[in-house]
N, C-alpha and C positions, 0 to 999 in steps of 0.2 A: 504494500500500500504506500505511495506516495506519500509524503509529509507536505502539510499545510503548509500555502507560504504567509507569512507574516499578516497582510491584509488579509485573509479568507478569516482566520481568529478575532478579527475585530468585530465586535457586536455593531458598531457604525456602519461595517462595511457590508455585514448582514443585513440588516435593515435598510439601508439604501436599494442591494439587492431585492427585496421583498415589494420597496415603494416601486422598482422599475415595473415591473413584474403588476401590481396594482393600477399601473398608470398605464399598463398594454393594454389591461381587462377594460378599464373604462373608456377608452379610446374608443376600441371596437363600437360602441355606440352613438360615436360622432359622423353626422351627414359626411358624405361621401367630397364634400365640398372644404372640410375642413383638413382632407388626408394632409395637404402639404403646408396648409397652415399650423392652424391651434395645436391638434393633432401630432403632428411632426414635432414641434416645438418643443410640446412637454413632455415628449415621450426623448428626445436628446437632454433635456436639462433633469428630466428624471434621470437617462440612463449616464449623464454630467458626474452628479453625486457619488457613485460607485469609483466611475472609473479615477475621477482626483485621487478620491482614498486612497484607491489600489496603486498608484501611480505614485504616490509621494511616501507609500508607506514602507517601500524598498529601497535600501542604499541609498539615501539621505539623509541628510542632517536633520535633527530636530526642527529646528527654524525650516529645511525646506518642507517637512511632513506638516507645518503648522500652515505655511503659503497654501498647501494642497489642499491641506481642510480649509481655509477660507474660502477658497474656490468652490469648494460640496456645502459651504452653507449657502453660499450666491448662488449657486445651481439650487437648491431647494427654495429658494426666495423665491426665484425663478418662476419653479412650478408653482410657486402658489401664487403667485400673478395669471399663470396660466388657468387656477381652478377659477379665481376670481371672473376673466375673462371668458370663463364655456358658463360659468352659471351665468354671466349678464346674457350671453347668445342663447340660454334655453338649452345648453345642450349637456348640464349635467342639474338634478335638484339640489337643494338645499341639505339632504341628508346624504349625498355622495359628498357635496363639497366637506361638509362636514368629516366624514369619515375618512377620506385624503389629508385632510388640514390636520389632523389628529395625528396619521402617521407621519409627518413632517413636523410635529412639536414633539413626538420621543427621543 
């Protein structure tokens, strides 16, 4: 069995993976007109999150793993402008934005 590498043990870098993963499912629901907008968007600055972590969490400095994580919170910021923007379009309710927004404040 392969050994973990460094960012797969990060509970951050689990849960980012979980929100990509979260942000596919609710896409699928988005008009066919938003594929390359809305859609695209948050489903890059959902999949943003992961990848910094995983990207700054190897063979780096401290201070550069710390630049990476600011980048995965601005990529989370991100998406939650994007739930903001599909609930004004009608294209997620008040209880999906809700249940997204949640998984972006643990």
């Amino acid at each position: 069995m392969l050994e973990k590498m460094k960012f797969e043990k990060l509970i951050a870098w689990q849960r980012a993976l979980e929100l990509s993963a979260s942000v596919a499912e609710l896409k699928v629901s988005f008009p066919s007109e938003e594929r390359f907008v809305l859609s695209s968007q948050i489903q890059r600055a959902a999949d943003s999150i992961a990848l910094n972590i995983a990207e700054g969490s190897t063979g780096q400095t401290n201070k550069v793993f710390r630049n990476f994580l600011s980048y995965s919170i601005r990529s989370g910021i991100e998406v939650i402008a994007c739930l903001h923007l599909a609930k004004k379009r009608n294209l997620i309710d008040e209880s999906q934005f809700e249940n997204m927004y949640a998984k972006l404040k643990r």
